[in-house]
N, C-alpha and C positions, 0 to 999 in steps of 0.2 A: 470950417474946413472939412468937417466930418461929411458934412453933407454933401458938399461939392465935390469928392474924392472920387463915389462913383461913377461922376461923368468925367469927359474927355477933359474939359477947361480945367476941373477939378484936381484931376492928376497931373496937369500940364503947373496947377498952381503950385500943388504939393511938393513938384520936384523943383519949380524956380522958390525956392520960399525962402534962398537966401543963402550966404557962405556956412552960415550954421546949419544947414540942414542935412545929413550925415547919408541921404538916397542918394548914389552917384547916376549921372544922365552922361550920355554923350559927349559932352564936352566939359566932362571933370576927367577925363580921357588926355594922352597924350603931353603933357606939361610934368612929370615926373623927374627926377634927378635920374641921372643915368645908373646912380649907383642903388637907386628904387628899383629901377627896372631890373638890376642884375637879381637884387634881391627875391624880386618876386618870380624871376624864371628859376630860383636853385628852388625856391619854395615849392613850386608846381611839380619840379624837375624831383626832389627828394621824396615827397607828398607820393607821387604817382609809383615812385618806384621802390620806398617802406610799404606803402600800401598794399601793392602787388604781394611782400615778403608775407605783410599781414593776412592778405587773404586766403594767400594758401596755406597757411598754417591753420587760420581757423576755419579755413573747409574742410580738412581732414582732419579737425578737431569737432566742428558739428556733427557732421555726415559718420564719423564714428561712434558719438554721442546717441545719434538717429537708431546706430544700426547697434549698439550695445557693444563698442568693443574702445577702448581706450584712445586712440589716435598717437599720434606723436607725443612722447614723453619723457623723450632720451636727453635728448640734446638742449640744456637751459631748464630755466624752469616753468615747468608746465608745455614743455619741447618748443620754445618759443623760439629759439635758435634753429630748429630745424630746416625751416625753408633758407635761414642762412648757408648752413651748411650743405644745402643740397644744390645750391648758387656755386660755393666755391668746390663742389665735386666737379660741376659742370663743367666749370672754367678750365679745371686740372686733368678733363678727357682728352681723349686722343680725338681730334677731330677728322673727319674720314670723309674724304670727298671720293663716291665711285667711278668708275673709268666711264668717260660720255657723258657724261654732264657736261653742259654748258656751264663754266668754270665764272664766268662774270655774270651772268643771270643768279647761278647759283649761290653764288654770295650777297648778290644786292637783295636775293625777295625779304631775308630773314628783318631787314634794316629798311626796307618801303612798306613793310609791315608796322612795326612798329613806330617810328616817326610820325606817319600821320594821326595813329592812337597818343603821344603828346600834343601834338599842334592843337588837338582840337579841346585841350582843357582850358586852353589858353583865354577861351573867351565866355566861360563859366566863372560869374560871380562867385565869390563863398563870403561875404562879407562886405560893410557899407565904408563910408569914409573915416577914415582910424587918420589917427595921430602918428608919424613915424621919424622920431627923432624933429620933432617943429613941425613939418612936412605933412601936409595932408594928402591922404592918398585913398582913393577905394581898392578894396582887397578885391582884386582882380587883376590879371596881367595888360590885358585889353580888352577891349568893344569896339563893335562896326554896326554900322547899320545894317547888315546883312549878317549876323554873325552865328545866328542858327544857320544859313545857308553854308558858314564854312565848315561848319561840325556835319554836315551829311554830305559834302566837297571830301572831306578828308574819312570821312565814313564809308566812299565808294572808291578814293584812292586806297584804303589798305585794304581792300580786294583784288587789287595789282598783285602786293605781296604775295596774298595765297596763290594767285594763281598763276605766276613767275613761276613759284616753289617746285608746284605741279609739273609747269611745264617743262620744266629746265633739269631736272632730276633724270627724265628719259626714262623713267617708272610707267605701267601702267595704274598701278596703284595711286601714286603721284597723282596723276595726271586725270584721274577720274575723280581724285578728292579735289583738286583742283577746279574741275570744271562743274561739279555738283554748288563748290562755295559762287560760284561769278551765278548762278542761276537762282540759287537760293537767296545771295544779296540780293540783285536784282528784282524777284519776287517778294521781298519784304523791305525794301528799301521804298519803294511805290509807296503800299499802305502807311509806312513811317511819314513817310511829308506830307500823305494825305492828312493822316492825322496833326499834322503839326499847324493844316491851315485852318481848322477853328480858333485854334491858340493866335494865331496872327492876327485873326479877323475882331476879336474880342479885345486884344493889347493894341493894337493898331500900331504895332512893328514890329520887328525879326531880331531887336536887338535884345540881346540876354538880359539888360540892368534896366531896361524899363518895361522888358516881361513881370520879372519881379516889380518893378513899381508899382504894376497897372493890379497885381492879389494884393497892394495893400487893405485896401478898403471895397468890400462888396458894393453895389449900388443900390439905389432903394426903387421900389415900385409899388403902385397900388392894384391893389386885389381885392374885390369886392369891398370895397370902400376900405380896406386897413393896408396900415405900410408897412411893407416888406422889403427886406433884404438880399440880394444876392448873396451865394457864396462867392469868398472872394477867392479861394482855390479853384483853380480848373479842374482839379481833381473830380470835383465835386459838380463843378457847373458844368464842365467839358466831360461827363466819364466816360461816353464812347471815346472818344479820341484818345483820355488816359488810358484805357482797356487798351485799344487796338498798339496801344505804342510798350504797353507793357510785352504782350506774345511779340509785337517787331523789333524790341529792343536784344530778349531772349533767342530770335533768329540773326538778327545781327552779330551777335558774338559768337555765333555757333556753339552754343550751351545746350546743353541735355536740358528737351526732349532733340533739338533740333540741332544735333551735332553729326547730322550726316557728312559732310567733308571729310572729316577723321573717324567714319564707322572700324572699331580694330575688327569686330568681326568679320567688315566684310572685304574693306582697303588695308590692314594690318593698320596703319598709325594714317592714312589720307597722305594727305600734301604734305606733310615733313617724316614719311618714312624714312627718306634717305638721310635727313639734317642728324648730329651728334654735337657734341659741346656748346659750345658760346652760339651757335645758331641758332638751335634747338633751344635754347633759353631765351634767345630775343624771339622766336615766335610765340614762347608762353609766354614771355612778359607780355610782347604786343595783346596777347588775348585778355589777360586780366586787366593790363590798362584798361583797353575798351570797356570791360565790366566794371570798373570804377568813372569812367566817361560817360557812357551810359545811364548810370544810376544820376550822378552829377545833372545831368540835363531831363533825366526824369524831376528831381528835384526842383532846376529851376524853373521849368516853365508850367507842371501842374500842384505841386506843393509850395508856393511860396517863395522858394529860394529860400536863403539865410534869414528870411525873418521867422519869431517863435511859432509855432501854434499854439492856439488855444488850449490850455487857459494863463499860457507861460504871457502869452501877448501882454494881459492886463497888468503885467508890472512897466512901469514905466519905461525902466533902464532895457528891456528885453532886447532891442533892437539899436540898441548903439553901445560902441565900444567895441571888446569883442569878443563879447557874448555869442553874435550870430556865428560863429565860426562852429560854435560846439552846435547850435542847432541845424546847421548845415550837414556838421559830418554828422550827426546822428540818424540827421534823414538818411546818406547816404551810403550807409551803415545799412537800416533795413532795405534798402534795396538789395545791396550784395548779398546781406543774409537768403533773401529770395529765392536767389542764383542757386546758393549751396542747396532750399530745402525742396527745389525744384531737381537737382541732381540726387541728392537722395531720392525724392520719389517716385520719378516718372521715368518710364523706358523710352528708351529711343523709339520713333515712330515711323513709320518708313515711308520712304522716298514720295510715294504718290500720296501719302499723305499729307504730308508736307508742303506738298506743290498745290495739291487740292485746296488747301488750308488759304494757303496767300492768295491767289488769283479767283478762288469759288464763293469765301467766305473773307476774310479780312480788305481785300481789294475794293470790292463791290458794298461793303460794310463803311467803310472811311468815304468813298466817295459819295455816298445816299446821307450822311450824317453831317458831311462839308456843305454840300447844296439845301439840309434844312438850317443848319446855323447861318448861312449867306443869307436867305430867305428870311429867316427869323430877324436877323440884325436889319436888314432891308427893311421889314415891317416897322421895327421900331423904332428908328430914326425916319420912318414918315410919320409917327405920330403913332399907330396901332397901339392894341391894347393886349398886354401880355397872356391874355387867358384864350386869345385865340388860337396862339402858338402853343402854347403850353398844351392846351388839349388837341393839339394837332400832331404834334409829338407824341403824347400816347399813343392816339391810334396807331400813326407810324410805327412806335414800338410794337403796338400787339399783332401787326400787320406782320412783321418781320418775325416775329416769332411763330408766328403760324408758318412762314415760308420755310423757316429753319426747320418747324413740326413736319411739314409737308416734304421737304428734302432728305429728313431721316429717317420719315417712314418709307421713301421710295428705295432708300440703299440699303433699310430692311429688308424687303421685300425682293431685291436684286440677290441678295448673298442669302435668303432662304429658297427661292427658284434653284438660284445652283447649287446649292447641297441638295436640294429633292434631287433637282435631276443624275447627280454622282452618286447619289444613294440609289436611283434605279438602274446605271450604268452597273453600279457592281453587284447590283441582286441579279440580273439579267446574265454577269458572268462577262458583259464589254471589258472590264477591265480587271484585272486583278487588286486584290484588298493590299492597300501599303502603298502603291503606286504612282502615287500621285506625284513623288518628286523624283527624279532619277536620283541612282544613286551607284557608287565607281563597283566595281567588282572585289569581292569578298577573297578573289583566294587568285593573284595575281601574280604573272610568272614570277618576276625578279625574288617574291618570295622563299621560292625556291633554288635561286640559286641562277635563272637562267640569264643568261646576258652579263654576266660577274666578270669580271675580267680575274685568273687566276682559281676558276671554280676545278678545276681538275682536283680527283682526287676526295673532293666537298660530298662526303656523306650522303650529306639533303639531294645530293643527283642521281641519288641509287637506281632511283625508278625513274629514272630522266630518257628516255630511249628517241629515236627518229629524228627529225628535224628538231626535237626541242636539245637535243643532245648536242647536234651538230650546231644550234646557237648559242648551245653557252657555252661549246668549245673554243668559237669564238671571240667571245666577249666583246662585241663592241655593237652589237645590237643591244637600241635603244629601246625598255619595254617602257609603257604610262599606259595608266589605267584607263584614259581615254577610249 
């Protein structure tokens, strides 16, 4: 069995091996008591939304850790109530719908946002066939044969939400955070399936529970006469795709670095400026779902799923019962911590960087890595021998790292040209030293009083004399620094 595991017959063996065998497939799917099923949507349904509570308590419990300063510490202990309590502040606000909004948009983005961040846990494994009350059942809600395709389905529908938000608000703030998130999904949604078709082509299908089947066992090869093992992680055997999906995972949730939508410096809060109570909370929930969805599907399709890693594998019991639950969340666990150590360190990156990042570099990167695994797999099911590809693949690598060496030193050399030349513009006297960015006026009327409505009298107009007199005797000129 061991042997045959890493080919296709092999793993087709391993999963029919019988009603005792605890790997659920396809059709251990569907046959559920209806009161399993209930079961296991409050499980998904509570999971997702303690988790949420949990997250943000311990992100502002790391990220304070990070930064030397205590975090939440009030509320329970170790402030572990906190994000409770700041749920049921929310609830207890005054909710404030501004005049001109679209009144039915505005209410549905907060709820098309989040819904589709549940649906799509639906069809993440965290565990094998358990025992439940007689009832055999795999720890899962459901599977399809397409069912990575519903998690980036409902990955590109809660991009509706944001940008409903945007819309419907009548903000331009809104409405620019809005239309930054549909561009930016967009641009790293691509790379994300790109990356997801090595994983296809390697498991030979789309469904979650026989992704994980297909890392139980590496397959073996021979290499100058000795045999060798694959890794049975994609992690590991796929790690461009694991890469590119790591940075696409981080722009799909709009996490810092890549939290343009909501820049407060430059949108004030993005797409839910105008949102306040129970709104404003279903769009944080919807966000952190996702980063627990995310992480979840990072888990299942390049680390294993719910089975142990090594060196926990070697005990026998590791993988049945349920055990895999704990090695599940643990994965899923360092992922989110990721999340948090990436918002402590990294600053937000602006907008052409971003855009440049997915369509110059990660685009073009998934797609040249999909057509050498196609290629590679092509070769070895005619028979080929792995060391052709193997060292064909390096060079590829060292190829691509040269073009990467070659593209950085050209955007060196772009941003050293134009500071020589602004450094000869202001020795020359073109332009004045400081000037580079406009900036409003230092000493503007209203500060004086002018345009006040009720400024008669006002001190500060002492020296007010001529036309400027005669506008703030009227006060109803509009002054702006413009």
């Amino acid at each position: 069995m061991t042997v045959l595991a890493g080919t296709a017959a092999g793993r087709t063996a391993l999963l029919a091996s019988g009603p005792a065998s605890n790997v659920p497939t396809l059709a251990s799917f569907g046959h559920d008591a209806w009161w399993i099923v209930i079961i296991k949507v409050l499980v998904v349904f509570l999971f997702l939304l303690l988790g949420t509570l949990f997250a943000i308590w311990a992100e502002r419990r790391v990220i304070g850790r990070m930064q030397q300063r205590p975090g939440p510490n009030r509320a329970g202990k170790f402030g572990l109530l906190q994000s409770l309590m700041d749920g049921i502040k929310l609830a207890l606000m005054e909710d404030i719908v501004p005049r001109g909004v679209d009144k039915v948009l505005f209410m549905l983005a907060p709820a098309i946002s989040v819904i589709p961040a549940f649906i799509s846990f639906a069809v993440i494994p965290w565990g094998p066939i358990v025992s439940i009350a007689g009832h055999r059942t795999p720890l899962q809600l459901t599977d399809l044969p397409v069912a990575v395709l519903l998690v980036i389905a409902m990955s590109s529908l809660g991009v509706y939400g944001i940008v409903l938000a945007g819309w419907s608000a009548h903000s331009p703030y809104s409405l620019l955070g809005g239309l930054r998130s549909s561009a930016q999904v967009i641009s790293y949604e691509i790379a994300m399936s790109l990356a997801f078709v090595p994983v296809f082509l390697y498991s030979g299908s789309l469904s979650t529970s026989q992704i994980v089947a297909a890392q139980i066992h590496g397959s073996e090869f021979h290499f100058f006469g000795y045999i060798w093992h694959w890794p049975s992680w994609y992690a590991v055997l796929l790690l461009p795709s694991f890469l590119i999906y790591l940075i696409t995972m981080v722009g799909e949730t709009n996490r810092l670095p890549f939290d343009l939508p909501e820049g407060e410096g430059e949108l004030v809060g993005g797409y839910h400026t105008e949102y306040s109570s129970l709104k404003f909370a279903m769009i944080q929930l919807a966000e952190y779902v996702n980063v627990i969805t995310v992480s979840a599907l990072a888990t299942t399709l390049f680390l294993g799923g719910w089975r142990a890693p090594w060196p926990l594998s070697v005990w026998s019991g590791a993988n049945s019962g349920w055990w895999p639950v704990l090695w599940f969340l643990a994965k899923v666990v360092i992922f989110v911590f990721c999340f948090f150590w990436l918002r402590a360190s990294l600053p937000r990156i602006r907008y052409d960087q971003l855009m440049r990042l997915g369509w110059k570099v990660l685009i073009p990167g998934a797609l040249t890595w999909t057509l050498v695994v196609a290629t590679a797999r092509v070769y070895r099911r005619q028979g080929g021998s792995p060391a052709v590809y193997i060292i064909g693949g390096a060079i590829l690598v060292i190829l691509l790292a040269l073009l990467w060496r070659w593209e950085s030193a050209g955007l060196r050399a772009e941003r050293l040209a134009a500071q020589a030349a602004e450094d000869r513009a202001e020795a020359a006297g073109d332009r004045p030293a400081g000037a580079a960015f406009p900036t409003p006026p230092l000493d503007l009327p209203h500060y004086h009083g002018i345009g006040l409505a009720g400024s008669a009298g006002n001190p500060v107009l002492a020296g007010v004399t001529g036309d400027d007199s005669a506008a703030a005797g009227g006060g109803t000129k509009e002054v702006t620094g413009a």
